[in-house]
C-alpha positions in Angstrom: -73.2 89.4 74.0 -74.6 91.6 71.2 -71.2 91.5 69.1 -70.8 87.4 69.2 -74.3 87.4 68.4 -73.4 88.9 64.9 -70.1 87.3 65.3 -71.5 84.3 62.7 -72.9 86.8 60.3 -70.2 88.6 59.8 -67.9 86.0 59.5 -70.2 84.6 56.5 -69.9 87.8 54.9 -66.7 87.9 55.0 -66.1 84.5 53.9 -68.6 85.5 51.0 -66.5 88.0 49.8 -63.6 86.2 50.2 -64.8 83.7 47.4 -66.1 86.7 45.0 -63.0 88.2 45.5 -60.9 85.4 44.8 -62.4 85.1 41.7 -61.2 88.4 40.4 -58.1 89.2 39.0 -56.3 91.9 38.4 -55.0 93.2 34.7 -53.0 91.8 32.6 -55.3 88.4 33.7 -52.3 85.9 33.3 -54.6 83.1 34.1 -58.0 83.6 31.7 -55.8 85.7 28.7 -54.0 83.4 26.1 -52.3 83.5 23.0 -55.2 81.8 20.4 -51.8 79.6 19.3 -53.1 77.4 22.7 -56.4 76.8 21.7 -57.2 73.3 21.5 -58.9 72.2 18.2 -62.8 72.6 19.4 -63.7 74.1 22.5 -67.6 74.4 24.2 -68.6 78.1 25.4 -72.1 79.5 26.7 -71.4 82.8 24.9 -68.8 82.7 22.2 -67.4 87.2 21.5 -66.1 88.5 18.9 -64.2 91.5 19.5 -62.8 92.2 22.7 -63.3 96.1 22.3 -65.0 99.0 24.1 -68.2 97.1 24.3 -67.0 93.7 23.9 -64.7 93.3 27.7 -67.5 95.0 29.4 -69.9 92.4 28.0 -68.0 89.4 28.4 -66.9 90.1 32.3 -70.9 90.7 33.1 -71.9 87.2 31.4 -68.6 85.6 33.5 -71.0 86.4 36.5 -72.9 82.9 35.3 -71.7 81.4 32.5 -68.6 80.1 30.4 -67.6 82.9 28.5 -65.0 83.0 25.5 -63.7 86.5 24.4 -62.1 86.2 21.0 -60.0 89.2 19.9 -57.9 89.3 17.1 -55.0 91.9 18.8 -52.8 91.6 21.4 -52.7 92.8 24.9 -52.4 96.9 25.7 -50.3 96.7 29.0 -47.1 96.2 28.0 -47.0 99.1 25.5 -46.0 102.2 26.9 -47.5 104.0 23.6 -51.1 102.7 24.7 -50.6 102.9 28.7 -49.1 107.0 29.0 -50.5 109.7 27.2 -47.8 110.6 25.9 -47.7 107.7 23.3 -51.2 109.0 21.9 -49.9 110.0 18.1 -47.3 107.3 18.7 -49.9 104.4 18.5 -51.9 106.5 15.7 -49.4 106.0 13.9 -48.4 102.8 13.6 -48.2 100.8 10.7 -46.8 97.5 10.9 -49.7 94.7 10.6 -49.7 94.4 14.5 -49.9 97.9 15.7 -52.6 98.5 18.0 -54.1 101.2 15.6 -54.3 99.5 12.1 -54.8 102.4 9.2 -57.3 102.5 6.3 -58.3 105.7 4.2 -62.0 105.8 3.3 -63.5 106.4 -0.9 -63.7 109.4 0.7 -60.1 110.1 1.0 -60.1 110.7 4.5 -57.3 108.3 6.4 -58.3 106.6 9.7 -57.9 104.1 12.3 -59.3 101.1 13.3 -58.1 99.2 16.5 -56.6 96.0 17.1 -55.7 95.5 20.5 -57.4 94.1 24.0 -60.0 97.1 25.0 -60.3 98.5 21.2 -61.0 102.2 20.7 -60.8 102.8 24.5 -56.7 101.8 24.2 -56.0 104.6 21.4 -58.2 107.6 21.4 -58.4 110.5 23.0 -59.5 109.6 26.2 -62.5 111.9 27.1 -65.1 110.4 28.7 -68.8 111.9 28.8 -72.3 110.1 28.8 -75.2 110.1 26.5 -77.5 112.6 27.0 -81.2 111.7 28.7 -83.1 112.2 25.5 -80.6 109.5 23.9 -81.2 107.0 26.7 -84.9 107.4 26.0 -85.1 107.4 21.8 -83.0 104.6 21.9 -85.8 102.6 24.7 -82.9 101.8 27.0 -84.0 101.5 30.7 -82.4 104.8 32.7 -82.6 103.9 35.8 -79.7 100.7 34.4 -78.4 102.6 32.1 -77.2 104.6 35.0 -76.0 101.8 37.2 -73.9 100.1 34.3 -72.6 104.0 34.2 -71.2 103.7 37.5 -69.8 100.2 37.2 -67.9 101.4 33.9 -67.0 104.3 35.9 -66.2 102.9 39.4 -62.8 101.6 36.8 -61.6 103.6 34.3 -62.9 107.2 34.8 -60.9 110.4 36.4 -61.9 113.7 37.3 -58.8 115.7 35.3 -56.9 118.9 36.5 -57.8 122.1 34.4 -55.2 124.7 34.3 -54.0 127.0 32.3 -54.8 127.0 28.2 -57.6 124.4 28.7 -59.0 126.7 32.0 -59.0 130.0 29.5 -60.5 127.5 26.7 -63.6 126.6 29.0 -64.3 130.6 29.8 -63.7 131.8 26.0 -66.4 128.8 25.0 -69.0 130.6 27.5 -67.8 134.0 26.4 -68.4 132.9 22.4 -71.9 131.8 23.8 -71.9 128.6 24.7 -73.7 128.3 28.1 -73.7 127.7 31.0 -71.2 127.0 32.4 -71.8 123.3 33.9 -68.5 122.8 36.1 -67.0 119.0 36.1 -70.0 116.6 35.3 -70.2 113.1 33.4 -73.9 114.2 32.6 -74.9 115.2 28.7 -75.8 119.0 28.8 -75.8 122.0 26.8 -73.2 124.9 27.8 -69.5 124.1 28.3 -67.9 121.4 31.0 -65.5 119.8 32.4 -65.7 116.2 31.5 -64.1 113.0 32.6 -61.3 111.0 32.0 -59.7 107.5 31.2 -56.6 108.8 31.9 -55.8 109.2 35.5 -53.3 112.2 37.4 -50.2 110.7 36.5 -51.1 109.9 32.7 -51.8 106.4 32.6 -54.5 105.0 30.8 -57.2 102.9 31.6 -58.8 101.0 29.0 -62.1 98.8 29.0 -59.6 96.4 29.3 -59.4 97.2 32.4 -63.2 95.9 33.3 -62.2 92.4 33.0 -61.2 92.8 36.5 -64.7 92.5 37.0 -64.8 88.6 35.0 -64.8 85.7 37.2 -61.6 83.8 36.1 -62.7 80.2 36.2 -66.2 81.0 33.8 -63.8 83.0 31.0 -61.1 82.5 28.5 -60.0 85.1 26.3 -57.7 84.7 23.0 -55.5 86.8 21.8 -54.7 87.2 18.1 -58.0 85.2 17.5 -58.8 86.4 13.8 -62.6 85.0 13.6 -63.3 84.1 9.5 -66.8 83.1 10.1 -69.4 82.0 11.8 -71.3 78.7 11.4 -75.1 77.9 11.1 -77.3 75.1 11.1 -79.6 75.8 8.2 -83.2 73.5 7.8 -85.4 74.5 5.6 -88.7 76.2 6.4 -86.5 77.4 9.8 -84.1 80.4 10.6 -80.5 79.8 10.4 -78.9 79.0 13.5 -75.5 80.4 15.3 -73.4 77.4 16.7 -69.8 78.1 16.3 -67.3 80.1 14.8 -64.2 79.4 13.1 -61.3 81.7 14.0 -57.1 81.6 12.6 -54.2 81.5 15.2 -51.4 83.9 14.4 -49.3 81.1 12.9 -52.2 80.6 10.4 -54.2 77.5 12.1 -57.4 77.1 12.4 -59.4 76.5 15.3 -63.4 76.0 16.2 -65.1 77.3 19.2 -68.7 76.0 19.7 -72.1 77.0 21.7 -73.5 74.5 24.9 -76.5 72.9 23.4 -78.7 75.1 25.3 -81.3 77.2 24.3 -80.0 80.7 25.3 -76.5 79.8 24.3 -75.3 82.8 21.9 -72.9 84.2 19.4 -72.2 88.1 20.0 -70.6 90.6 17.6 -69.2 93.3 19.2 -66.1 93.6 16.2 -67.0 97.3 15.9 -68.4 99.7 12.8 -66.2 98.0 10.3 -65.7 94.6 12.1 -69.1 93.9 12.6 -70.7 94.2 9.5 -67.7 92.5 7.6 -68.0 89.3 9.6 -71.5 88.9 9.1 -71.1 88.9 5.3 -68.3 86.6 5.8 -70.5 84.8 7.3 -73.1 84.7 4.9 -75.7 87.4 6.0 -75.8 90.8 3.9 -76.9 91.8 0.5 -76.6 88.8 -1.3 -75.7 90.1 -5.0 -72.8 91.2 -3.1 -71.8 88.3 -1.2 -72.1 85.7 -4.7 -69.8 88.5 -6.1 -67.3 87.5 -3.9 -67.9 83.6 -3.8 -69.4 83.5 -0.8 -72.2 81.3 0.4 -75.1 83.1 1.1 -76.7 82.1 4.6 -79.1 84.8 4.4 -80.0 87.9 2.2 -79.9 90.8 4.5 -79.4 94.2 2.1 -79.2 96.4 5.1 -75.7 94.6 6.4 -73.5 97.2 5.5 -75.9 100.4 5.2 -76.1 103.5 7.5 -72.7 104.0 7.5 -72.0 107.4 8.8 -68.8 109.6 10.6 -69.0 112.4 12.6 -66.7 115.2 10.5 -64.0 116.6 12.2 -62.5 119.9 11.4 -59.8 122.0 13.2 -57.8 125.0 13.4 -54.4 125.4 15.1 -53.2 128.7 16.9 -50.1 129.3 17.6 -49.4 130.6 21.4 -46.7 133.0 22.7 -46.4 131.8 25.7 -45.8 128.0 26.9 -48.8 125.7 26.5 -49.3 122.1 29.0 -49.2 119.0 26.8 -52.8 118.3 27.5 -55.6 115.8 25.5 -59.4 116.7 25.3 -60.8 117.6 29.4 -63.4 120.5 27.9 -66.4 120.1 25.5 -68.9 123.1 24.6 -71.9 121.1 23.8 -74.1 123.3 21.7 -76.7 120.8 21.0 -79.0 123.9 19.2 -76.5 123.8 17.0 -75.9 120.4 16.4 -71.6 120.5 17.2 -69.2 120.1 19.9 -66.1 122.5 20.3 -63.2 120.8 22.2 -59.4 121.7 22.4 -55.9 119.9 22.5 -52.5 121.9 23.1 -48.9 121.3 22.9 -47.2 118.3 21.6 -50.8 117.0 20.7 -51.9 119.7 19.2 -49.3 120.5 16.7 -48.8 116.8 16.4 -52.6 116.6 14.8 -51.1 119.1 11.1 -46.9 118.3 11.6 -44.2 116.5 12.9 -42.6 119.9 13.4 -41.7 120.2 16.7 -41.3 123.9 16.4 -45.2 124.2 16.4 -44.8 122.7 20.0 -46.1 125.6 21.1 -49.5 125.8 19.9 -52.9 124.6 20.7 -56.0 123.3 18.5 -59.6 123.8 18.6 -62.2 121.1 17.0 -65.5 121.0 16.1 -67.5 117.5 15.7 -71.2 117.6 14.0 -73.0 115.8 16.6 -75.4 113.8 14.7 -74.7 114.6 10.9 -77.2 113.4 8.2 -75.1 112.3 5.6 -74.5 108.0 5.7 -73.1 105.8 3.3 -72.1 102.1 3.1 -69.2 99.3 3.8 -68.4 96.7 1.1 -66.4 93.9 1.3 -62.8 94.2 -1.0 -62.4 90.8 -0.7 -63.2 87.4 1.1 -60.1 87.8 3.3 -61.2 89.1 6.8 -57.3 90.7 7.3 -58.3 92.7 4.2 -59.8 95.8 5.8 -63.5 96.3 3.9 -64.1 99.4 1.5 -66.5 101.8 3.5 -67.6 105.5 2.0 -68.8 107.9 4.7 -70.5 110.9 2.3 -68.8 113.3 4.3 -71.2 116.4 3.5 -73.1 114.7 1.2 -76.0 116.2 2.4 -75.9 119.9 2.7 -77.4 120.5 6.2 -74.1 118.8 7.5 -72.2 121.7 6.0 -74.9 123.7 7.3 -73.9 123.0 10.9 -70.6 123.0 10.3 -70.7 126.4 9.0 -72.2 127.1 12.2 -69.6 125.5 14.0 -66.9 127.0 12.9 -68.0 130.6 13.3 -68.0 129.1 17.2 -64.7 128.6 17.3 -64.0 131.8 15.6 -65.9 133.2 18.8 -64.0 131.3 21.1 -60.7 132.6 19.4 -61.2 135.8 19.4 -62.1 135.9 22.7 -61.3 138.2 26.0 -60.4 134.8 27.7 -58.3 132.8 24.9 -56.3 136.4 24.3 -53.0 135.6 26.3 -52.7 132.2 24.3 -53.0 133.9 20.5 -50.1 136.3 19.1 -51.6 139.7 18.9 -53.2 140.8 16.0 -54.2 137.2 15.5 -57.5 136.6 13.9 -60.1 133.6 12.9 -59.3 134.4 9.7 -55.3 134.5 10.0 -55.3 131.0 11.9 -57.9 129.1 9.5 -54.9 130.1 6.5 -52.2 129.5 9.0 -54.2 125.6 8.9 -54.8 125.6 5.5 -51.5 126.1 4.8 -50.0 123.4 7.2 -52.2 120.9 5.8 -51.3 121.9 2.3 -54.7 122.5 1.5 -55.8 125.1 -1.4 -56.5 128.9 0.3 -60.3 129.6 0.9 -61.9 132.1 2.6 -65.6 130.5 2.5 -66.3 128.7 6.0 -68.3 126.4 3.6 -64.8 125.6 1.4 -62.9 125.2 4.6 -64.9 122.7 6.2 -65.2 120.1 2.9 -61.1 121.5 2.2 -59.8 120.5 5.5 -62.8 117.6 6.8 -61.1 114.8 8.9 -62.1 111.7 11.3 -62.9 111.9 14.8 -63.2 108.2 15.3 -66.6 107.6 15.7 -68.0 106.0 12.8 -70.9 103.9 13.2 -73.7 102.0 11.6 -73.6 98.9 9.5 -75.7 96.7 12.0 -78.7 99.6 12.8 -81.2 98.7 15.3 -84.8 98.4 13.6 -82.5 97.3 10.2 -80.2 94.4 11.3 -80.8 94.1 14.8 -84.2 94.4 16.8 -83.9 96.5 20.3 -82.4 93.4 22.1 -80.0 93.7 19.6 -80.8 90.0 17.9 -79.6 89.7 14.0 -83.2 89.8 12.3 -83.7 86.6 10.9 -81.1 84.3 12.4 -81.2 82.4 15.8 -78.6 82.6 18.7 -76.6 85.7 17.3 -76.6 89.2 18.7 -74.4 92.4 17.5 -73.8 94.7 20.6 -71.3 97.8 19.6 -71.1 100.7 17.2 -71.9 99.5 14.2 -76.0 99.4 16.1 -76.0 103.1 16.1 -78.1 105.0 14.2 -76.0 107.9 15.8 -73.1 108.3 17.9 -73.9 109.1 21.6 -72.8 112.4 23.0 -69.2 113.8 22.9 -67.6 110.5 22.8 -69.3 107.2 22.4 -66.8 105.3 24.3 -68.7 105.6 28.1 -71.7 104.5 26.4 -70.4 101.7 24.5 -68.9 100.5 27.7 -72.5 100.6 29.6 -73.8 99.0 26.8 -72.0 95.6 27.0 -72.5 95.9 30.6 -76.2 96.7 30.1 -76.7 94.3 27.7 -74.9 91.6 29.8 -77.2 92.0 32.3 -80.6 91.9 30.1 -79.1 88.7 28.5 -78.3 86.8 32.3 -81.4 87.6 33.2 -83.0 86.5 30.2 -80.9 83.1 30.6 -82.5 82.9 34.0 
């Protein structure tokens, strides 16, 4: 009698998942993804996205939930290229450079090449793949809400992160980081603290990887439409005088060069949202008419609003390495330890094998070697992004001041003489030649980089700087964006990505650019409501 009297109930649970199921689908989302070539001439959209990167697909699936959602991004789809989906394609995709690879290159003023993505789940389809959060102090300077913060953590999480295997090099890596000093040891964790760890993943056991792509299987097909190769040129605004300029449409190009306008719902909490990245973000919004506006009549552009910060704050994290040859075999193995010495300001991690020699040379003789890093966690050196032209497929002039300001070099001094610990260690002994020394392998990269000899730490580090891929700024909180992350001055536009940092969140920003746009998609629903 007891079981058909909650016969009823669970029959309508049931059926209620059922329907929420059924409106999931799983990757590559035949049914809601399209080539932009099918857009009609002017479509209607709650919440019209530009960039369907790291931040971008986790937004867009969480405001699916309850409204019509368009996702515009201006690459193609990561699934059907093995160079994205293994690990082994890693330095594959980097180096691409035909106008459709999925990482698109660009060198700095600073003479310092790097990437920028351009595919369907953004930096999370090319990089490294190590997943960590923000550390509790970050979640509180920044005034996001922990206890959400840590639920839109486990929604990213529940998808696209993996506890990884650690053997071998990378196991005598973690114990020669706590031997040079960096402690604890914390074990496997996703948590921000000081000491060495094991962190997490988005490539799972067998090497595939999982993008924030991937979190679209979250998006209710029938409330979103995503576009691929959607290059957006602009966005449009009502301007009345005496009022702020108002977001109601964008115009973006097809990949056969038409044009084509998506529009807002006339409703109130209809939005725009940028979430183009460091470089994309800023650069559409001057496209758009919003930045410094000397700048923006310099190129002929039509100034919607004089905003001199667009642009500003511009800062990368500087990356610099040593490789050390092994003399015994090392696993081909991407980033799965981090020594965070947060008193020192750095983070020491460590690729080997193909990777690692595939960082300096194509030489696969130097298969056998693995690589140490150090990234400055929160340097204080910024600069700026300028427009080169008013073509958005033109990739904007940005200068990074790399060491600009001397504490950077400072810290990197600092961590450097780390990784000369770590080295030299007891632990890392059975994977260095003997007789091998700090010293011996920072000429041994030097040389492989054909870079001038130096024996200063100081030298080395401006000699032999490089990017880690986590640029930011351009769109800072408190300077283009207030802490809901609306464009100061302007109605019905938001920016929610990198380009809001003022600096990068922990080891890798990608877990927390991923909770943002699931964070912020749930501040906005409930805002809408």
């Amino acid at each position: 009698m007891g079981f058909v009297k909650w016969v009823p109930i669970i029959a309508a649970y049931l059926g209620i998942f059922f329907i929420v199921s059924s409106f999931a689908e799983k990757a590559p989302y035949t049914s809601f993804t399209k080539d932009a070539t099918s857009a009609t001439k002017t479509e209607y959209f709650d919440y019209i996205i530009i960039g369907g990167g790291t931040a971008g697909c986790a937004l867009a699936a969480t405001l699916s939930a309850s409204a019509k959602v368009l996702l515009l991004e201006r690459g193609g789809l990561p699934y059907k290229n093995p160079n994205i989906t293994h690990m082994m394609g890693y330095l594959s995709t980097l180096r691409g450079t035909s106008p459709s690879s999925a990482a698109q290159q660009f060198v700095s003023t600073d003479g310092v090449p790097n990437q920028l993505p351009r595919v369907l789940g953004g930096g999370t389809a090319i990089n490294v793949g190590f997943y960590s959060r923000a550390s509790r102090e970050y979640v509180e300077e920044v005034g996001w809400e922990p206890r959400l913060v840590n639920k839109s953590y486990k929604w990213v999480e529940r998808k696209v992160a993996f506890r990884p295997q650690v053997i071998g090099w990378q196991a005598a890596f973690r114990d020669g980081l706590v031997e040079a000093g960096v402690s604890p040891d914390n074990g496997f964790t996703y948590e921000h603290l000081q000491g060495t760890k094991i962190g997490g993943s988005i490539f799972d056991k067998s090497g595939n990887r999982h993008t924030a792509a991937d979190l679209l299987e979250y998006a209710d097909q029938t409330m979103i439409t995503v576009y691929l190769r959607a290059s957006v040129h602009r966005i449009l605004f009502k301007t009345v005088p005496g009022q702020k300029p108002k977001a109601y449409g964008v115009v973006f190009r097809d990949s056969k060069g038409n044009n084509h306008t998506a529009l807002l719902n006339r409703k109130g909490t209809s939005e725009i949202i940028l979430s183009a990245g460091a470089l994309g973000s800023p650069q559409v919004l001057m496209l758009s008419g919003i930045g410094p506006a000397h700048h923006l009549k310099a190129h002929k552009i039509n100034v919607v609003l004089d905003h001199p910060m667009v642009g500003q704050g511009m800062s990368d994290n500087p990356n610099n390495v040593v490789l050390i040859p092994s003399p015994r075999p090392v696993e081909n193995s991407l980033v799965k330890v981090v020594g965070i010495a947060d008193d020192v300001g750095c983070y020491i991690e460590a690729v080997g094998g193909f990777f690692a020699s595939g960082v300096l040379s194509t030489d696969q003789t130097l298969i056998q070697s693995t690589l140490i890093l150090e990234k400055l966690a929160q340097p204080f050196s910024t600069g700026y992004l300028e427009l080169r032209s008013n073509d958005l497929d033109e990739n904007p002039k940005v200068t990074f001041n790399y060491f600009k300001d001397p504490r950077d070099l400072q810290m990197c001094v600092k961590a450097m003489e780390i990784i000369g610990r770590v080295v030299e260690s007891k632990a890392y002994s059975i994977y260095r030649y003997p007789n091998t020394t700090f010293e011996s392998v920072m000429q041994y990269t030097l040389e492989l980089s054909g870079k001038q000899q130096t024996h200063s730490l100081e030298q080395f580090c401006i000699n032999t700087v490089r990017t880690i891929w986590h640029y930011h700024g351009g769109c800072q909180v408190g300077q283009v964006v207030d802490s809901d992350y609306r464009v100061m001055g302007v109605n019905s536009l938001r920016v929610i990505d990198g380009s809001t940092f003022i600096n990068s969140p922990g080891t890798n920003p990608q877990s927390t650019l991923m909770m943002l746009g699931r964070y912020m998609g749930q501040k906005i629903l409930k805002q809408r409501k």
